[in-house]
C-alpha positions, 0 to 999 in steps of 0.5 A: 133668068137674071139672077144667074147670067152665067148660069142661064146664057142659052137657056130657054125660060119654061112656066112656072107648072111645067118647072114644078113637074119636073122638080122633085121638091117643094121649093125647087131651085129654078133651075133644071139642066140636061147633063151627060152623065159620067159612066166609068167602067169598072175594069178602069176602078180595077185597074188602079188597083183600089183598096176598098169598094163598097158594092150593093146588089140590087138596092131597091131604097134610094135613100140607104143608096145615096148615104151609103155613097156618102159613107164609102165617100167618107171612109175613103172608098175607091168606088161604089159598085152597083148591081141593078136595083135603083138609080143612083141619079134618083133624086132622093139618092142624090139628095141622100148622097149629100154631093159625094156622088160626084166625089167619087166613082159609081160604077153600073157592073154585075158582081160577078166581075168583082167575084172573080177579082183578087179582092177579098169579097165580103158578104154581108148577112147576119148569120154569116160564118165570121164575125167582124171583130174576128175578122179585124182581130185577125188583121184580115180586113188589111188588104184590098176589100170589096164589102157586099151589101144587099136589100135590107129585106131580103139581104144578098143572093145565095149565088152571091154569098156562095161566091164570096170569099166569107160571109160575115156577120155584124156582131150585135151586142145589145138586145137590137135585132138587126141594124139598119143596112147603111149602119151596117156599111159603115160599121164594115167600111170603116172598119177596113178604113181603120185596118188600112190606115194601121199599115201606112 
């Protein structure tokens, strides 16, 4: 405890065997702290009218859920918006998100209140009826979007792709047979962060 004084004032020192149980790494740093999370509500993200939303409906791999985060971070999403599925405070999650967790809003809300916004709700899937190109093509991606993602396995529910504005596919120009699903979210958030810087 004295190598951080500012850190450890107050702090009550634990055994080393009990430190290692509650980490999830092989070198943990020696530190562990109980912390309030901050748990936003999705009307006050609606609210402030954002541009760009990445959505994932019941996410079930930690890892495509922290770097999508990070992803969304980096193409200058407004939120990340999750529908059940893992915690993103999962350790691997948080490790995935590389700190853009804390960069911007992760909100918990079912997609419904998002189906019934005025942003233009995109599902993602890979027979979907429009194609990106088409879509950035037609200047379509230039307003306020909320890209939907599901699991990579099972991809998004019917109810959830009936719902949204279009479905739309990734278009696959080599002989790949998919791409993985944080590839696929960065491919259609950036493409909708390319669309909206073109009209500043």
């Amino acid at each position: 405890m004295a190598r951080d004084p500012e850190l450890t004032s107050g702090a009550a020192e634990i055994a080393p065997k009990d430190a290692a149980a509650l980490s999830e790494t092989v070198t943990p740093q020696g530190i562990v702290a109980v912390c309030a999370l901050p748990q936003p509500a999705l009307r006050d993200v609606l609210d402030r009218n954002p541009r760009l939303l990445a959505v994932l409906v019941e996410p079930n791999d930690p890892g495509n859920l922290g770097t999508i985060v990070r992803t969304a971070d980096a193409a200058g999403a407004d939120a990340v918006v999750i529908d059940g599925g893992v915690d993103p405070y999962n350790g691997k999650a948080v490790r995935a998100s590389a700190g853009s967790l804390f960069h911007l809003p992760v909100v918990s809300a079912p997609v419904a209140e998002l189906l019934a916004s005025p942003l233009a709700c995109l599902a993602t899937t890979g027979d979907g009826d429009r194609d990106l190109d088409d879509l950035i093509d037609a200047g379509e991606l230039a307003g306020p979007t909320a890209w939907l993602f599901g699991t990579e396995a099972h991809g998004l529910p019917p109810s959830v792709l009936a719902a949204a504005r279009h479905t739309v596919r990734v278009p696959i120009h080599g002989r790949a047979e998919s791409l993985n699903l944080a590839a696929a979210a960065a491919v259609c958030l950036y493409a909708s962060a390319r669309a909206h810087r073109a009209q500043r």
